[in-house]
C-alpha positions in Angstrom: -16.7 100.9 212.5 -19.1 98.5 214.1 -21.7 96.7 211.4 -24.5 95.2 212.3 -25.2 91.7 212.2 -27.3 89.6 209.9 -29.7 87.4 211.8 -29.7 84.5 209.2 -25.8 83.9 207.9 -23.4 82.4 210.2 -19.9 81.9 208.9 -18.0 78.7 210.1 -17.1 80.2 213.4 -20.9 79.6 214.7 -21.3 83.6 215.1 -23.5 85.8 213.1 -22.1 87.3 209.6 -21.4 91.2 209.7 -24.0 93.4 207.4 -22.2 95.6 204.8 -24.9 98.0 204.0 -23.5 99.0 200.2 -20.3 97.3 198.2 -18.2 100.7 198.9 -19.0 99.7 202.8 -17.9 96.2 202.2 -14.9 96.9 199.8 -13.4 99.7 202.5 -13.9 96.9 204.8 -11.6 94.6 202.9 -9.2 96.8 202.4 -8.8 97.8 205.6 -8.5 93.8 206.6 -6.0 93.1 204.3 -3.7 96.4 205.3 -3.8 94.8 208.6 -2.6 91.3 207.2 -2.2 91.3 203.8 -2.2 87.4 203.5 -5.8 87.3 204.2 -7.7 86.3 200.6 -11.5 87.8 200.9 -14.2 88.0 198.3 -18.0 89.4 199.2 -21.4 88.2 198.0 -25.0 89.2 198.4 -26.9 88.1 201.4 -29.3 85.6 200.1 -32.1 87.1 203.0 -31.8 90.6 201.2 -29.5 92.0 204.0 -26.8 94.0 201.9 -23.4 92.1 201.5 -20.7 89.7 203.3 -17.6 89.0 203.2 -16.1 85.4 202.6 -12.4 84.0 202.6 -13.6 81.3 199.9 -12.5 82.8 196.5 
């Protein structure tokens, strides 16, 4: 599924942040990224600009 992205939050590849709309959006999403590699460590937080949630591999 393609996300839109947030227009404020870049992540530390220079490129704009997917927007997880709800945390059952941005928990699927995690599982689905660590089924694919399972040594991938993610977490999610809140967009500080109000634009639903992120995901982040600081933990």
């Amino acid at each position: 599924m393609a996300y839109r992205k947030c227009s404020k939050c870049k992540g530390l590849n220079g490129q704009f942040k997917n927007i997880y709309p709800s945390i059952n959006d941005v928990l699927s999403a995690i599982r689905y990224i660590q089924s694919e590699n399972p040594s991938v460590r993610l977490n999610y937080y809140k967009c500080p600009h109000g634009n639903g949630y992120h995901l982040t591999e600081k933990v």
